[in-house]
C-alpha positions as CSV (number, residue, x, y, z in Angstrom):
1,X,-55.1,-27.4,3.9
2,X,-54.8,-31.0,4.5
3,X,-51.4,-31.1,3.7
4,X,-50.7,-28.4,6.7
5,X,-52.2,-29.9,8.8
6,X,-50.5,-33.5,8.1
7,X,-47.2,-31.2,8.7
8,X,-48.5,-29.5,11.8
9,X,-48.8,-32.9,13.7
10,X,-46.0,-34.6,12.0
11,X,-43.7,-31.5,13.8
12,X,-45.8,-31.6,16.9
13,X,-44.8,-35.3,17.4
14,X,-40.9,-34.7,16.4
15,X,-40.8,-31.9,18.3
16,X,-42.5,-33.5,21.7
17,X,-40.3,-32.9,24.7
18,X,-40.1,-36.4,26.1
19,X,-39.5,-37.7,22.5
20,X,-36.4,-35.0,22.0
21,X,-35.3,-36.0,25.5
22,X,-35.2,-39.7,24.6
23,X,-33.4,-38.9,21.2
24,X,-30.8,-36.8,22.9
25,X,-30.0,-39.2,25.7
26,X,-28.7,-42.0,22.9
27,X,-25.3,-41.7,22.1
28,X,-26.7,-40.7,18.1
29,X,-28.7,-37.8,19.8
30,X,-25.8,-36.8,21.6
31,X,-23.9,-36.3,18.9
32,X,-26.1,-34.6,16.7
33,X,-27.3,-32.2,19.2
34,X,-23.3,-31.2,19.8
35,X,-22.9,-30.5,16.4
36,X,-26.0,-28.4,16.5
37,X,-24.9,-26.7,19.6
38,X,-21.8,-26.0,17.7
39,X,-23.8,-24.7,14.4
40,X,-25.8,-22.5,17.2
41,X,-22.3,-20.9,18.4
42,X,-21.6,-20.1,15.0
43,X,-23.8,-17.5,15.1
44,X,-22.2,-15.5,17.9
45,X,-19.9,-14.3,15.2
46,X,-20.0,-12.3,11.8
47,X,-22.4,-12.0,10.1
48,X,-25.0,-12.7,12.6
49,X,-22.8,-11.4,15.4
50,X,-25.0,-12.4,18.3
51,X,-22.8,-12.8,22.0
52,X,-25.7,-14.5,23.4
53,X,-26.0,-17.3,21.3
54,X,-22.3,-18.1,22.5
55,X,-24.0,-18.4,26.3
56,X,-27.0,-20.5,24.6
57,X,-24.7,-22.8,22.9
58,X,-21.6,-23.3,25.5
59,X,-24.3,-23.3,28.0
60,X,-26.5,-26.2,26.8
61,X,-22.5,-28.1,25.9
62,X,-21.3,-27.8,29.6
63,X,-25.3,-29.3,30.4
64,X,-24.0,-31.9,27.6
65,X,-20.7,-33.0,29.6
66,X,-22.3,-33.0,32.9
67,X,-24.2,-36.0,31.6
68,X,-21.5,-37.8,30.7
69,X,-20.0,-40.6,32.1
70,X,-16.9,-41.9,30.1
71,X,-14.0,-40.1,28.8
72,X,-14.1,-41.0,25.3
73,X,-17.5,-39.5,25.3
74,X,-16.4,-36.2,26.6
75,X,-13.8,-36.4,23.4
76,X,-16.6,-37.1,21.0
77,X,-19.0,-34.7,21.8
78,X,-16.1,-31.5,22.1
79,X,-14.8,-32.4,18.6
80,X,-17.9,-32.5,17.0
81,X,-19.5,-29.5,18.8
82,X,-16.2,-27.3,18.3
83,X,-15.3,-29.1,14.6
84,X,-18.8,-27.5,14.2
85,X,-18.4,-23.8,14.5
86,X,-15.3,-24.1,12.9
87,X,-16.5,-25.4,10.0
88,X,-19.8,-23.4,9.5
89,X,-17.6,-20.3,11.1
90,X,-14.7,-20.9,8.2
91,X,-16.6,-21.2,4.9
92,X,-15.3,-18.4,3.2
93,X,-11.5,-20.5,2.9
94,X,-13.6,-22.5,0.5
95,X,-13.4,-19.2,-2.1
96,X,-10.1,-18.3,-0.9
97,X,-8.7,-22.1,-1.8
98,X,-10.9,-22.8,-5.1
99,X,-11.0,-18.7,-6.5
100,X,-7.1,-18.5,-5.8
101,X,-5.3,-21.9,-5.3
102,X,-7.8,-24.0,-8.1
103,X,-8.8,-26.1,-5.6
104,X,-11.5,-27.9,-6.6
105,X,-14.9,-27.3,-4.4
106,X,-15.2,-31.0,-2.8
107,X,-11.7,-30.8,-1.6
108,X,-11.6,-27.7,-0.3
109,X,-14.7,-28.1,2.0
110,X,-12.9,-32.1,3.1
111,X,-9.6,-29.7,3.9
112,X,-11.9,-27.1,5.8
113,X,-13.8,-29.7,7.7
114,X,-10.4,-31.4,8.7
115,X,-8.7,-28.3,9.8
116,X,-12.2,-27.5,11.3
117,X,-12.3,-31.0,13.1
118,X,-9.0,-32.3,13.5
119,X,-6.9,-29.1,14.5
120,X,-9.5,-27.0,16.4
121,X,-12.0,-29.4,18.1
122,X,-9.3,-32.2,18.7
123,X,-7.7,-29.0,20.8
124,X,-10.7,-28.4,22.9
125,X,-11.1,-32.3,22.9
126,X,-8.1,-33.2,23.9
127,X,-8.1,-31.2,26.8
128,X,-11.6,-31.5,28.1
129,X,-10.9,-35.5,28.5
130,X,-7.8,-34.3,30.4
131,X,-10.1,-31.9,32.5
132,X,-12.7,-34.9,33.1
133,X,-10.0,-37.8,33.8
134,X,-8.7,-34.7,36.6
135,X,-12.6,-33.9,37.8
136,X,-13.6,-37.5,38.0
137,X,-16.7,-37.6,39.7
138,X,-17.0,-34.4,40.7
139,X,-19.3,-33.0,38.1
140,X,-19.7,-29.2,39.6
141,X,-15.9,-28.8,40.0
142,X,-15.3,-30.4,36.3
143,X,-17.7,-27.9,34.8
144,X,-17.2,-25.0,36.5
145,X,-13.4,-25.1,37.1
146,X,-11.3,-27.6,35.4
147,X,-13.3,-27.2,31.8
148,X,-12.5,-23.7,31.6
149,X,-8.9,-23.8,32.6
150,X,-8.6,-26.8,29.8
151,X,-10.4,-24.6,27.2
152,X,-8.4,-21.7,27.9
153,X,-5.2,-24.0,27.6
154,X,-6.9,-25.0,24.5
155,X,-6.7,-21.1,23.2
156,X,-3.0,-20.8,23.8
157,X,-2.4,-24.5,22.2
158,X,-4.7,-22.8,18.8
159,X,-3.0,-19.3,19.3
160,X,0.5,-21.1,18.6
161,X,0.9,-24.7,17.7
162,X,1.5,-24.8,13.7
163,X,2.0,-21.0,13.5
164,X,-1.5,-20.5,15.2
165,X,-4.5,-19.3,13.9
166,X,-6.9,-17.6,16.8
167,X,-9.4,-16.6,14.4
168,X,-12.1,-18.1,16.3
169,X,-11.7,-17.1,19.6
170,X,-15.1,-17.0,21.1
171,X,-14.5,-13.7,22.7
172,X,-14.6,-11.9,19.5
173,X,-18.1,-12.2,19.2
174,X,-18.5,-9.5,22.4
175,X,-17.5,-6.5,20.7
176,X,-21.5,-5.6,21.8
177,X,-22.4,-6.2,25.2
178,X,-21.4,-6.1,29.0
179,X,-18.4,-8.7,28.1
180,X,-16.7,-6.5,26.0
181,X,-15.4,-4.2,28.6
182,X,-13.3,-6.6,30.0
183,X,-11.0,-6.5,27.0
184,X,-9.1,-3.4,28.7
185,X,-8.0,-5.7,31.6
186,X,-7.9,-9.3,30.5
187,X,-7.4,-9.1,26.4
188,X,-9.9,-11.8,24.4
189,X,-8.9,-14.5,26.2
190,X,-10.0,-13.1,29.5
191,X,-13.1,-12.6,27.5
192,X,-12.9,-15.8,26.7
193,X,-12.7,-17.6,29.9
194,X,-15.6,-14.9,31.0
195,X,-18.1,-17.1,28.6
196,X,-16.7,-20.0,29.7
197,X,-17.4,-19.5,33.2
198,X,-20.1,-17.7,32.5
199,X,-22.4,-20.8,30.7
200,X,-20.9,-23.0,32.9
201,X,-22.7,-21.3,35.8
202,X,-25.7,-21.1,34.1
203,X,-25.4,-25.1,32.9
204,X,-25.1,-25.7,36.6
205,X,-28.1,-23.2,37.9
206,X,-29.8,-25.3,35.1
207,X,-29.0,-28.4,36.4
208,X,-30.8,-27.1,39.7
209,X,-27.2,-25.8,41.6
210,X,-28.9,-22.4,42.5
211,X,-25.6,-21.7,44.0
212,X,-23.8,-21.0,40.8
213,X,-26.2,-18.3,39.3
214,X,-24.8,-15.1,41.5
215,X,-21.7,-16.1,39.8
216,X,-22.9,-15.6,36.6
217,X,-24.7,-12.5,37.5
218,X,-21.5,-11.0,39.1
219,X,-19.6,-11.5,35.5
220,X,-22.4,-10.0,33.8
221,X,-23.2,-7.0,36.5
222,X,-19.2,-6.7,36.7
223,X,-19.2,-6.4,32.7
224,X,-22.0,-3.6,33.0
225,X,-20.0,-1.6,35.4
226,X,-17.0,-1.5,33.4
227,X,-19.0,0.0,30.4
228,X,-16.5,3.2,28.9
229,X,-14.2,3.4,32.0
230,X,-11.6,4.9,30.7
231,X,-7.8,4.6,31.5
232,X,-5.9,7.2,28.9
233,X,-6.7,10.3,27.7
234,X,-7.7,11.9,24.3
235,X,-5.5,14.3,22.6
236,X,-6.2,16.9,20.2
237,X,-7.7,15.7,16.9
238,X,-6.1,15.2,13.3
239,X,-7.9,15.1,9.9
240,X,-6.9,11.3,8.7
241,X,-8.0,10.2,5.2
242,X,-8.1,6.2,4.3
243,X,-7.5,5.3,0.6
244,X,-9.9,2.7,-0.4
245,X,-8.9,1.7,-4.0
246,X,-10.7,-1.8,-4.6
247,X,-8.4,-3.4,-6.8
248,X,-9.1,-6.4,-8.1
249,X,-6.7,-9.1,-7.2
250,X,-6.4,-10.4,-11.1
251,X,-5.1,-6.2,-11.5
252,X,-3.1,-6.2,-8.0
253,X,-0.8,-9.7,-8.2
254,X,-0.1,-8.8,-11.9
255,X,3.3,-6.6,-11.7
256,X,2.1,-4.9,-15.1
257,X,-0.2,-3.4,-13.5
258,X,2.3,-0.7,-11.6
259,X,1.1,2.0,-13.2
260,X,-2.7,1.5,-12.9
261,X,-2.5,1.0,-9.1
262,X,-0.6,4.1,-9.0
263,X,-2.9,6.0,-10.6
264,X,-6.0,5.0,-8.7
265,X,-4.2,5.3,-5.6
266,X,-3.1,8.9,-6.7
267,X,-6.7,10.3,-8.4
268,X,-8.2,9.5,-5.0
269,X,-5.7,11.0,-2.6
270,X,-4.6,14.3,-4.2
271,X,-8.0,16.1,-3.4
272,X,-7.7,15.3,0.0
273,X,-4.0,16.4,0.5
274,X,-4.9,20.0,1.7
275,X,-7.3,19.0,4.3
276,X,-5.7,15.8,5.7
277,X,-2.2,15.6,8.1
278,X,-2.1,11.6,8.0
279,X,-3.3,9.9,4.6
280,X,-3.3,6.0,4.9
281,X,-2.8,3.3,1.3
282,X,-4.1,-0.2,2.7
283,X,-2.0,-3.6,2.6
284,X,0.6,-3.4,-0.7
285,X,-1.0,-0.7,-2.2
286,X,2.8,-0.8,-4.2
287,X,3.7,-3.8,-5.5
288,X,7.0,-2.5,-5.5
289,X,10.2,-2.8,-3.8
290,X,10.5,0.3,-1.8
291,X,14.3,-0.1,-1.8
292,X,14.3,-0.5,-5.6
293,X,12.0,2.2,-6.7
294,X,13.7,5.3,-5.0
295,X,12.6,7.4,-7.6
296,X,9.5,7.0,-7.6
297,X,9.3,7.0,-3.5
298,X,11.3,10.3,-3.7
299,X,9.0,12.2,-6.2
300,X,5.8,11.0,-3.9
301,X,8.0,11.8,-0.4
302,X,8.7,15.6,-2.0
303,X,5.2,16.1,-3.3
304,X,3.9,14.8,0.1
305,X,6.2,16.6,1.8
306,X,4.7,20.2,0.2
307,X,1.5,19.8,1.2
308,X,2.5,18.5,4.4
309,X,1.0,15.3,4.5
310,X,2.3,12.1,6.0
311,X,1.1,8.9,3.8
312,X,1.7,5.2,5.8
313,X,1.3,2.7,2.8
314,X,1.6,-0.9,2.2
315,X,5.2,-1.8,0.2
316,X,7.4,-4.5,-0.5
317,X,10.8,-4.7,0.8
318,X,13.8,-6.6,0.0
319,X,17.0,-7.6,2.5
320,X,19.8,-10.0,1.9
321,X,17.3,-12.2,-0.9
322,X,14.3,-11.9,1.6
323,X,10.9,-9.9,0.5
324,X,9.3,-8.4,3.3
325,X,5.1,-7.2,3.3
326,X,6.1,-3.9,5.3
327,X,4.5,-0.4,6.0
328,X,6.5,3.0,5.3
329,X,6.0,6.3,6.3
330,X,6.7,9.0,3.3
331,X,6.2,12.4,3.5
332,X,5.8,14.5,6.1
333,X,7.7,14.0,8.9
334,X,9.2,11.0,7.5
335,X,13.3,10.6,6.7
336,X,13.7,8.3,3.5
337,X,17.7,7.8,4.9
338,X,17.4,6.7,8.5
339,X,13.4,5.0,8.6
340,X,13.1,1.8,8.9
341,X,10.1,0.0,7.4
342,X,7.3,-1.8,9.5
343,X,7.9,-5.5,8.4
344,X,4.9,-8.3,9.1
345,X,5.7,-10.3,11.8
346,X,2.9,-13.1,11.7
347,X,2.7,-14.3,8.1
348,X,-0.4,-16.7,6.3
349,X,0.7,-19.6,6.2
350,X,-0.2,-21.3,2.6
351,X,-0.4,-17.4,2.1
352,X,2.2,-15.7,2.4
353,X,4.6,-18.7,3.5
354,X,4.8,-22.5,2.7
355,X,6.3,-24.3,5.4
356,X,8.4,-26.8,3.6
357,X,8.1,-25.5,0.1
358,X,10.6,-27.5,-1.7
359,X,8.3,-30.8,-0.7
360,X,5.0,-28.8,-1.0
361,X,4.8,-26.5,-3.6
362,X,5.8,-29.4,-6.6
363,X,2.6,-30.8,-5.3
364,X,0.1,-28.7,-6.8
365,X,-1.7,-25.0,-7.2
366,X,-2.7,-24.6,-3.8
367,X,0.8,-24.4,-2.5
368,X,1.8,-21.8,-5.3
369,X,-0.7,-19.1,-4.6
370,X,0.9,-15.6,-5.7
371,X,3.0,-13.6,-3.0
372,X,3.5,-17.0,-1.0
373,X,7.7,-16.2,-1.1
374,X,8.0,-13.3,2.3
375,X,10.2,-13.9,5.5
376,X,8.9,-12.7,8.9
377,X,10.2,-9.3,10.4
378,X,11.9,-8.7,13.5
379,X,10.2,-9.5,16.3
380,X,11.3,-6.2,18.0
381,X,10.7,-3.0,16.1
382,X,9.9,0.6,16.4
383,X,6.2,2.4,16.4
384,X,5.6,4.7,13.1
385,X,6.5,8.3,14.1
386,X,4.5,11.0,12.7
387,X,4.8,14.2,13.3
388,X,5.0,13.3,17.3
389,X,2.5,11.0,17.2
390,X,2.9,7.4,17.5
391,X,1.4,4.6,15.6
392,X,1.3,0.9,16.5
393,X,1.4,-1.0,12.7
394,X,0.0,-4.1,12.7
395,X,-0.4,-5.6,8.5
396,X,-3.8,-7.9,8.0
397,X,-3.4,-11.6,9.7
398,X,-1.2,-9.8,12.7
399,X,-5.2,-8.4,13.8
400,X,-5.7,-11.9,14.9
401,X,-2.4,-12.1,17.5
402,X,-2.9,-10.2,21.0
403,X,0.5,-10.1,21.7
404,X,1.6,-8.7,18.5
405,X,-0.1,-5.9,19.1
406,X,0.2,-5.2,22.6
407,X,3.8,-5.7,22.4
408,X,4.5,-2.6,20.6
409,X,1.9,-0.8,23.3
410,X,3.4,2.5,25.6
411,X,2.0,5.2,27.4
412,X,3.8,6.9,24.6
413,X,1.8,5.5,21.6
414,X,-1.4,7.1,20.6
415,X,-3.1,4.9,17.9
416,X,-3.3,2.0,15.5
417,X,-2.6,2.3,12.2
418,X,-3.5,-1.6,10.6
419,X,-3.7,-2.2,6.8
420,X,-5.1,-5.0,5.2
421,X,-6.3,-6.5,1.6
422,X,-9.6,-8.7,2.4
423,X,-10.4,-8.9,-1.6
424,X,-8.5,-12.1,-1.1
425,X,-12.0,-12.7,1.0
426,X,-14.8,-11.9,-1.8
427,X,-18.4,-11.5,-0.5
428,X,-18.1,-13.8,2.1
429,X,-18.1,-13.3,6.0
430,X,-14.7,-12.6,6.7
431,X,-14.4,-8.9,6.4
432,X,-16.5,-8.6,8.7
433,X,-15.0,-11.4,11.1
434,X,-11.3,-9.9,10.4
435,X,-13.1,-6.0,11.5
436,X,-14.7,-7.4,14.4
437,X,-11.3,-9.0,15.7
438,X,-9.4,-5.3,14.7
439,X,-11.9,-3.8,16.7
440,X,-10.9,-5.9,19.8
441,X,-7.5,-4.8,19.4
442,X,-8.4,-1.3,19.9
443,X,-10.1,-2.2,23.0
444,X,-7.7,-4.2,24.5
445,X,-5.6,-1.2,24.3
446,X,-8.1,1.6,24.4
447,X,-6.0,3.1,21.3
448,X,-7.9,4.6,18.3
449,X,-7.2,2.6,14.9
450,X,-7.2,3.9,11.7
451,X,-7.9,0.7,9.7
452,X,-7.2,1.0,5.8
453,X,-8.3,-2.1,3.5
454,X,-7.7,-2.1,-0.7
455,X,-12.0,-3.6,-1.1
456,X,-13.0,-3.4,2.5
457,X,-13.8,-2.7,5.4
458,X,-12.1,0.3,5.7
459,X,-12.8,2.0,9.1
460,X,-12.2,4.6,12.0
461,X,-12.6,2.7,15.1
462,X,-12.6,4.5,17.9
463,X,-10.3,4.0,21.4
464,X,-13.5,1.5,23.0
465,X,-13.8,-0.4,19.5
466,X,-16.9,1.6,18.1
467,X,-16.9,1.7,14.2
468,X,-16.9,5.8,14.4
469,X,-16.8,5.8,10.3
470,X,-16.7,3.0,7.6
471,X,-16.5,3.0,4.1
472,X,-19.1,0.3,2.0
473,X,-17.4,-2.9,1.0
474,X,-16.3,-3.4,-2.9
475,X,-16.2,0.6,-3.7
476,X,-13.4,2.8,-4.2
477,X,-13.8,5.9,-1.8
478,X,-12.1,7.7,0.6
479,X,-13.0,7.9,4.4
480,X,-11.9,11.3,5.9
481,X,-12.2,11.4,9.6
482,X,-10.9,13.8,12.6
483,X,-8.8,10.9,14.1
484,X,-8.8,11.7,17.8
485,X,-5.1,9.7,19.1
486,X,-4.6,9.3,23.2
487,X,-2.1,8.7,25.5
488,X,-1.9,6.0,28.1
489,X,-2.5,2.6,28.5
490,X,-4.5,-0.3,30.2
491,X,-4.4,-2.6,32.4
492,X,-3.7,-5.1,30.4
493,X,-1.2,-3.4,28.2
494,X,0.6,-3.0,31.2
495,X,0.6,-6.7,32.8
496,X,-0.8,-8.5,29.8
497,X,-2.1,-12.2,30.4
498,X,-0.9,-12.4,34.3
499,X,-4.2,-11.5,35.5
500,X,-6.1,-14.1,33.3
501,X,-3.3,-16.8,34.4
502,X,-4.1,-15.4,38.1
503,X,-8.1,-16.3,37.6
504,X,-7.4,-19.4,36.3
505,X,-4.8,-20.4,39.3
506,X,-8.2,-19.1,41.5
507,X,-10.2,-21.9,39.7
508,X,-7.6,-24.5,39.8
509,X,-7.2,-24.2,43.8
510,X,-11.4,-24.3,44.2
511,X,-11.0,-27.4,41.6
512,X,-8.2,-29.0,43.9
513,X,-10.4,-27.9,47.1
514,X,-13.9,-29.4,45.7
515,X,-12.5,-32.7,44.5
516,X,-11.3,-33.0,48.1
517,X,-14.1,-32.2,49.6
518,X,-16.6,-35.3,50.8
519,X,-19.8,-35.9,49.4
520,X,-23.1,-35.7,51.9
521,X,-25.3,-37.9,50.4
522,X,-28.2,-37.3,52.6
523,X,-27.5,-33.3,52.3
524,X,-27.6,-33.7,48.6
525,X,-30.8,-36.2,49.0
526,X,-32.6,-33.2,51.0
527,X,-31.2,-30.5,48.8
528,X,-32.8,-32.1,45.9
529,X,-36.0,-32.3,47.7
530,X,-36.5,-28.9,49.1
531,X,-35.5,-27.0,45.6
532,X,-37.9,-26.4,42.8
């Protein structure tokens, strides 16, 4: 009992307010309460997948920078809060790098915590101290105006510099709550810039700059209103079956293994062919060339074709010495002669690519991971057809591009068809991350996706991002759904990123406008005195 209550007041005296107050004003305190503030933001996201915790930790950050007074110390503080959530947000590359590259576990959490650090929160860094160095002074303006615009920046720097790798957008952790409806008209990164503002409003009503809450209320009442407003229209439904093999990737990357694949693919599907119009093989469920193995793809397309049922699989395809990860249509509907496979656009790089491979790869295992040797598709390239429905096809690490996506968008479209292979993920948090950022394609877009992994998580989602159906992770099953396509399309199909680059030209004139606008010191002496 002693011992309790020895703890009790040893906690009571850490956790005193003026004593944490003290701690966090030193430039040590500082620091460690960013990096907790970036640990707190982690949990916004898969698996805890909490939006507010976003607002809780960007909030008390912008509450951070409005204390500081040096540039420098604006850099510090954004790489170590944003180096933060990356890293704690990006632990499952450690069994991606060690369970398929043999890297061993020290180096792959030092190459984490350098991507983490040195790519991502150097990003945000860099452009915060350009957004302070701007503000000067003027803290309201720098919080409120010019650190959003610089973080936003910061998301297009991420999204492309080094092949990109948006992953972590904060905006994917709104698939829940008001926020999320403003994916139809401003994508993720108007989501994003919606958090930004939005804990920078609160930082400032915090700070005791009543003025700045009604405009976090109007982003959250705004959010509410949105809720389910529809802008295309659902068409009759179709009965949709997604092949969920769960292959083990020791079985998949061996090319022995042909037959086995086949089999399981085939065992699951052929009971549902009666019943189902569109039957969906996830991400390379053939490790075949499709071009090379026209026998095979004939027998399937004639069988198919009897019961007529369309199958969209993952295949391999080969052009002029290039291998392509692609997507076919076979069956019915489908023309072997004249259709042209889906090839992935956006590849992994250290994946499926290795920039510079004759230097890298003689340098060790983790640069000669299996199926690291595909070329990128066409940039332009034709919706899957089937049976007058069309399907935007989008293959695994395209999920995390906006643009990919949208760019094959129409009134004419009617759904998403994305395949995937997360084994390469294990029981770690990324499924669930990678479903979470589908999800916000199919809200961007109002557009229905059928969504078809090899081990999970294989999913109907639903035109406003709702997992209607899912499948357990690490089973083999099949999900049979009445897919429900649309026709139509948003706001922000339609005029994509102009309207985010419109709000932030808004908050670069009000910047502009308050860092010319005079102080009052004896207005801002009395207004301190007459408010709470």
């Amino acid at each position: 009992m002693q011992f309790f209550i020895k703890i009790y007041f040893i906690l009571s005296s850490l956790l005193d307010g003026k004593r944490l107050l003290t701690l966090i004003n030193k430039p040590l305190g500082m620091c460690l309460s960013s990096m907790v503030l970036g640990a707190i933001m982690s949990l916004s996201i898969a698996p805890v997948e909490k939006w507010p915790f976003a607002v809780i930790a960007l909030g008390f950050f912008m509450m951070q920078l409005y204390t500081c007074k040096f540039t420098p110390q604006v850099g510090i503080l954004s790489v170590l809060f944003f180096g933060t959530y990356a890293t704690l947000s990006l632990t499952w590359l450690n069994f991606v790098m060690e369970g398929f590259g043999q890297v061993p576990l020290v180096l792959s959490y030092i190459i984490i915590t350098g991507f983490s650090f040195g790519y991502i929160g150097f990003t945000y860094a860099f452009l915060n101290m350009l957004a302070f160095s701007i503000a000067k002074k003027k803290k309201a303006v720098y919080i409120c105006c010019f650190v959003p615009i610089g973080f936003i920046i910061a998301d297009y720097i991420v999204y492309y510099y080094l092949s990109g790798f948006p992953w972590l957008y904060i905006g994917y952790s709104c698939v829940e709550g008001p926020l999320k409806n403003y994916a139809p008209f401003v994508g993720v990164r108007g989501i994003n810039l919606a958090l930004y503002v939005l804990s920078a409003a609160l930082a400032l009503t915090a700070l005791r700059k009543f003025l700045f809450l009604p405009v976090a209320a109007m982003i959250l009442l705004v959010g509410v209103f949105l809720e389910n407003l529809p802008q295309v229209e659902k068409m009759p439904t179709i009965n949709a079956s997604l092949v969920q093999a769960n292959i083990t990737q020791s079985v998949h990357n061996n090319a022995a293994s042909v037959n086995e694949i086949f089999s399981t693919y085939w065992t699951l599907t052929k009971p549902k062919l009666s019943n189902s119009k569109i039957v969906v093989w996830s991400e390379s469920a053939l490790p075949i060339d499709y071009y090379s193995s026209a026998e095979l793809i004939g027998d399937l397309d004639t069988v198919l074709k009897t019961d007529k049922t369309a199958l969209v699989t993952g295949i391999f395809t080969s052009s002029q010495n290039k291998i392509f990860n692609s997507i076919v249509h076979i069956g019915d509907g489908a023309d072997l002669a004249h259709d042209l496979p889906y090839q992935k656009r956006k590849l992994v790089p250290f994946g499926e690519t290795v920039p510079f491979e004759d230097v890298l790869r003689p340098l060790g295992s983790i640069f000669v991971i299996p199926n690291s040797s595909f070329s990128s598709g066409p940039d332009e390239q034709l919706p899957i057809t089937i049976n007058n429905h069309k399907f935007i096809p989008a293959i695994c690490y395209e999920a995390i591009f906006p643009e990919v996506i949208s760019s094959m968008d129409s009134e004419q479209t009617n759904g998403i068809i994305m395949v995937s292979n997360d084994s390469w993920f294990g029981p770690t948090q990324a499924p669930q991350q990678h479903l979470n950022i589908a999800r916000m394609r199919a809200m961007e877009l109002q557009k229905p996706m059928l969504r078809c992994t090899n081990s999970g998580i294989t999913a109907y989602i639903d035109e406003n991002g709702k997992v209607v159906d899912r499948l357990p992770q690490d089973q083999e099953g099949v999900l049979t759904v009445q897919f429900s396509p649309v026709k139509g399309q948003t706001f922000y199909s339609k005029y994509g990123t102009q309207t985010l680059f419109l709000i932030m030209l808004i908050l670069l004139v009000l910047g502009i406008r308050g860092l010319r606008k005079k102080d009052d010191p004896a207005k801002e002496t009395m207004s301190k005195l007459i408010r709470p």
